[in-house]
C-alpha positions in Angstrom: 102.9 25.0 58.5 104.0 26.4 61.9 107.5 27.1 62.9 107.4 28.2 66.0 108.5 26.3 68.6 107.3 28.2 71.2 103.7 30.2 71.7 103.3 33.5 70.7 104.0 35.9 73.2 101.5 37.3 75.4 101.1 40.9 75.4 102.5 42.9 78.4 99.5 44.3 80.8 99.7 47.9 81.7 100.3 48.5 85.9 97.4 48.5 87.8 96.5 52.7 88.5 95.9 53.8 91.8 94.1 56.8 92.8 95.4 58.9 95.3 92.7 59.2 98.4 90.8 62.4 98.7 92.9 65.0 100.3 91.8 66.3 103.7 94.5 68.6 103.7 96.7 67.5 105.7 98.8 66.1 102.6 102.2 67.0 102.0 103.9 67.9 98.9 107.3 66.9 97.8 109.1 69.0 95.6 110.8 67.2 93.1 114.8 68.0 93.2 116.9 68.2 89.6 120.0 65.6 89.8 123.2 67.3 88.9 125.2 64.6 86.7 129.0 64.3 86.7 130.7 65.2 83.7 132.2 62.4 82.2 135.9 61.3 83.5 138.5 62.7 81.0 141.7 60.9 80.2 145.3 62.4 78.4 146.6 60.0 75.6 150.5 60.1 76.6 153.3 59.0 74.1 156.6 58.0 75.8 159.9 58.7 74.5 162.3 55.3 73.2 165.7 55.7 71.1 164.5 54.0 67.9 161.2 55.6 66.9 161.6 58.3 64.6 161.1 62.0 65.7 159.0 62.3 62.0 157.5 59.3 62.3 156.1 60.6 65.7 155.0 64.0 63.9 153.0 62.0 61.4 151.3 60.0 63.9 150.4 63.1 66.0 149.2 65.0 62.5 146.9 62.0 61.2 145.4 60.4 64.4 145.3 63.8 67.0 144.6 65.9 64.1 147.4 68.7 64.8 149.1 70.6 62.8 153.1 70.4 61.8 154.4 73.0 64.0 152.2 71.7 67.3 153.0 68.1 65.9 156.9 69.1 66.0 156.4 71.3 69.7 154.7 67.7 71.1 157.5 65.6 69.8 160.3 67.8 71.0 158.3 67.5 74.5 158.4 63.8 74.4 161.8 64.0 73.0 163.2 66.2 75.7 161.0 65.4 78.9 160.3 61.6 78.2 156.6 61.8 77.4 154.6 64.1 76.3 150.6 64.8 75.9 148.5 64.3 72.8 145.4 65.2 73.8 142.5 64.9 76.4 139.7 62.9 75.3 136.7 60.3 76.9 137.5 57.4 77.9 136.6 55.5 74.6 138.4 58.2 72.7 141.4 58.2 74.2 141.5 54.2 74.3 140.6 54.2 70.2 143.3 56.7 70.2 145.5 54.7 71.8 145.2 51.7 70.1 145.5 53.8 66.6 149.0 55.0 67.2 150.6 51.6 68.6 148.8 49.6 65.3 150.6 52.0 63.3 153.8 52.3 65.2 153.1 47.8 65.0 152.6 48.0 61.4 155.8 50.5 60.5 158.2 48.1 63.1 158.6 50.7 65.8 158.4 50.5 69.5 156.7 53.5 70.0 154.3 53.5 73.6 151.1 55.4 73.7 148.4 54.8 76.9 145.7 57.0 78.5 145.8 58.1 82.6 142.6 60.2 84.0 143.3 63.6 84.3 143.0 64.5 88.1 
């Protein structure tokens, strides 16, 4: 029994080659250049400060998802505490929006307001 509903695929012919003509020596070589790439665009995760999140619950969250430890956990929070926001961390783009999205599920989940987002780093 056959199932296909369509035929088999034909095979994909290789490009035609052509050979350069002979060289009288007049020909000109190009020197092939190496392409410098950018580095990728780096953004800081920023938590901002609001009067109902806890200052240990904010410790936590910079311990488990930004991996610091208590005393730069407790410096950071004071920062955000004091000066309204503070940063977390520079990561990629992805990273930082994972990261991001980490910290307000918990701050969801625990019923805190807490606001975290990412901005480039000029």
């Amino acid at each position: 029994m056959n199932f296909m509903a369509t035929h088999p695929p034909t095979p994909a012919r290789a490009p035609a080659v052509q050979r350069p003509a002979s060289d009288d020596g007049d020909a000109v070589v190009l020197e092939r250049v190496p392409q410098k790439t950018q580095p990728p665009q780096m953004y800081r995760v920023v938590m901002l400060n609001d009067d109902y999140t806890p200052m240990e619950f904010v410790i936590v969250v910079l311990q488990e998802f930004f991996g610091k430890d208590r005393e730069m956990a407790t410096q950071i929070m004071l920062q955000i505490h004091l000066d309204g926001k503070g940063v977390c961390g520079i990561y990629s783009r992805d990273i930082a929006a994972t990261k991001v999205e980490q910290v307000m599920d918990a701050a969801q989940q625990a019923g805190h307001p807490l606001q975290c987002l990412s901005e480039p780093v000029e």
